[in-house]
N, C-alpha and C positions, 0 to 999 in steps of 0.2 A: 504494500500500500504506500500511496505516497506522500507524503509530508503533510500534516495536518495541520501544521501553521500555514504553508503556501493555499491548500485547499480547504475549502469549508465543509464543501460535502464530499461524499464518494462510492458510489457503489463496487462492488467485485462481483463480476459473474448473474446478476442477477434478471432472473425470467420470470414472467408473468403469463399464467394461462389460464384462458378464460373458459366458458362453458362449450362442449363440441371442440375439446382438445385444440382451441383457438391459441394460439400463441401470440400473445401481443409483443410481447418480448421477450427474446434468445439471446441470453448470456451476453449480457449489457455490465459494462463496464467503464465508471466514466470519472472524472474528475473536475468539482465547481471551483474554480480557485478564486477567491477573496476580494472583494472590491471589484470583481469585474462584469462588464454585459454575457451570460452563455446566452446563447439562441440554438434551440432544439426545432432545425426546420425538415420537410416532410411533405409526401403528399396524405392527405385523407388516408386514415385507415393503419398508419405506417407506426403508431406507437407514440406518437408524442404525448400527448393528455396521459398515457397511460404512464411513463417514463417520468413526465411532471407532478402525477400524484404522489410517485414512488417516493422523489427526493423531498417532497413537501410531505410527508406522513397523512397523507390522506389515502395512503394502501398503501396494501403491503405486498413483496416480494414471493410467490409460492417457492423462489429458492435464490441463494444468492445474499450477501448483505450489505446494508447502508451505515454510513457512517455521518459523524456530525462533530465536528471539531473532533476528531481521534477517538468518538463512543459509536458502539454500533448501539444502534436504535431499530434494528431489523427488525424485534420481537416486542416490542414496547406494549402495553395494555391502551388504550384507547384513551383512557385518561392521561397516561402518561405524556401520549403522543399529543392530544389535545391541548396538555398545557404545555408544550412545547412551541406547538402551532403558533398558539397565544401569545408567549413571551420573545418569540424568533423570528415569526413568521411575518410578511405582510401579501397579501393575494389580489387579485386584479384578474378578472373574465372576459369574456367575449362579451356576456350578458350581463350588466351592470349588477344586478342584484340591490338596487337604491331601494330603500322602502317609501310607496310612492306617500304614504299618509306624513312622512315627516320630511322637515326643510334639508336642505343642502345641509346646515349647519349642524342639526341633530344626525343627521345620517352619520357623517364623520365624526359626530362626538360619541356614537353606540360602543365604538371596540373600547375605545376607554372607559366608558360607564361598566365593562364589565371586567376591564384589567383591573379597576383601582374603584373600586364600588365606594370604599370612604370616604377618598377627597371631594370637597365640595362642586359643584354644578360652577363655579365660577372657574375654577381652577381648570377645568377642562373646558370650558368656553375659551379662554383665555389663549390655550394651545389651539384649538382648533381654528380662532380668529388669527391667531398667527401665521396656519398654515394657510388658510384662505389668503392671507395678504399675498404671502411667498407666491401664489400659485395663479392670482390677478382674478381670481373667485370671489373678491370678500363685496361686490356688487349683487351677488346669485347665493348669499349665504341665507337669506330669506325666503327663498322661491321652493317651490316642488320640484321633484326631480321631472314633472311631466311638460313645467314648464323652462326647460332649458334643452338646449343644442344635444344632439351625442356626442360631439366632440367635450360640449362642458361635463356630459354627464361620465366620460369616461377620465376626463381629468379629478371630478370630484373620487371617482372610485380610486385612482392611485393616491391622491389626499387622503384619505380615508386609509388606505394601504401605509401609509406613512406617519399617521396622529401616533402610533406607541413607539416608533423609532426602531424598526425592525433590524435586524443585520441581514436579512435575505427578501426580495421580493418576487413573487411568482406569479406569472403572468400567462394565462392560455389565453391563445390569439385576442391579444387586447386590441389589434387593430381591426377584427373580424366584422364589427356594425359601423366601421366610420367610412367618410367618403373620404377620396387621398388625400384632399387637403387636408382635414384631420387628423390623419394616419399620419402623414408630415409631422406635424406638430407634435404628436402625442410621442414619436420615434426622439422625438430633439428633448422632448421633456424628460423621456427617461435618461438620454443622454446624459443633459444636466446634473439630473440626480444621482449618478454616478459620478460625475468629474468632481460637484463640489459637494455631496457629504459622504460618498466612499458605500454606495449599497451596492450590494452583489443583487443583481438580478438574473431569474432565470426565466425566460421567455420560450413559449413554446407556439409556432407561428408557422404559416407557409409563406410569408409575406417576407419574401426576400429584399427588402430596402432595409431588414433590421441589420445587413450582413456587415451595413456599412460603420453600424457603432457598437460590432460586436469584438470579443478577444477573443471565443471561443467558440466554436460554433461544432454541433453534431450534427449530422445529417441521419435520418433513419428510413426504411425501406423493410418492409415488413418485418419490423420488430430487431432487426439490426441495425448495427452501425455500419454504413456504408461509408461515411468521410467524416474525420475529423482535421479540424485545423484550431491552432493556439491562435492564430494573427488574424482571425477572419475573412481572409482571402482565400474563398476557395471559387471554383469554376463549373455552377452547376448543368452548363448546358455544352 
């Protein structure tokens, strides 16, 4: 295995099969190293969501194991795994998952209310108004999630992804409901958030313009690794 200070996460060997001896993944082996963009790209069908839950503890490995700072977490109890999720983790969809009954502002204050149940309602407005400044949101901190943009609404969900200060954020195909202008912006935002507070994200996309602000990049093809590159340059056609 390899250095667990360079890398954050890490699988060995690890398959996933699903019902009718469906193999999503064949002895995948990868490594997230630290502060950097990976992009897990693919056509439909090819294991990436499935690959993405893995290293996110939202499933598990039927053989094979994961690692998380130098601890395997391959067999973790659900609780265990959950509060891990929790204290580690930040996530980002295709599908927003906003609740449409509360504002911009409560949506992103929900992960906190349930990280830190006892600090006051002020206390968490306070960060959350801070990341709405950062993110040029804090005009739409009032509004429904039904009345704003997808572009805003998928910026609110990586704000949201970032109110507990995560070290890893995970992202299946975040560009998936935006139109390219969008997808432009949202692609420079994560950038951003990489260059100046240091999150490792893991992105799982077929939308190859992420190639361009990634360091690490897998390719998959039925549930293998078909290419990898550390530099992000690779040549998919």
């Amino acid at each position: 295995m390899a250095d667990f200070n360079e890398f954050i996460i890490q699988t060995e060997n690890v398959s996933r099969i699903y019902e009718a001896d469906i193999k999503a993944l064949d002895n995948i082996s990868v490594s997230i190293p630290r502060e950097k963009i990976t992009v897990i790209l693919g056509p439909s069908g090819s294991g990436k969501t499935t690959l993405l839950n893995i290293l996110a503890l939202l499933d598990t490995p039927d053989s094979g194991r994961v690692f998380l700072n130098g601890r395997d977490v391959s067999c973790l109890s659900e609780r265990e795994s959950a509060e891990i999720r929790n204290r580690t983790f930040g996530f980002v969809f295709q599908f927003f998952h906003l609740i449409p009954e509360l504002t911009v502002e409560e949506n992103i204050m929900v992960p906190l209310m349930i990280r830190q149940p006892a600090l006051p309602l002020s206390a968490h407005r306070e960060t959350v108004l801070r990341l709405l400044t950062e993110f040029h949101l804090e005009k739409k901190s009032n509004r429904y999630p039904n009345h704003i943009s997808g572009g805003e609404k998928q910026k609110v969900c990586i704000c949201r992804s970032m109110v507990g200060d995560p070290d890893i954020i995970f992202a299946d195909e975040p560009t998936g409901n935006l139109d390219r202008e969008s997808s432009f912006e949202l692609i420079s935002l994560i950038q951003t958030l990489n260059k100046n507070r240091g999150k490792t994200f893991v992105i799982a996309t077929h939308n190859e313009n992420f190639l361009k602000i990634s360091a690490n990049v897998i390719y998959l093809s039925d549930g293998k690794i078909t290419i990898r590159s550390q530099d992000g340059t690779i040549n998919l056609h």
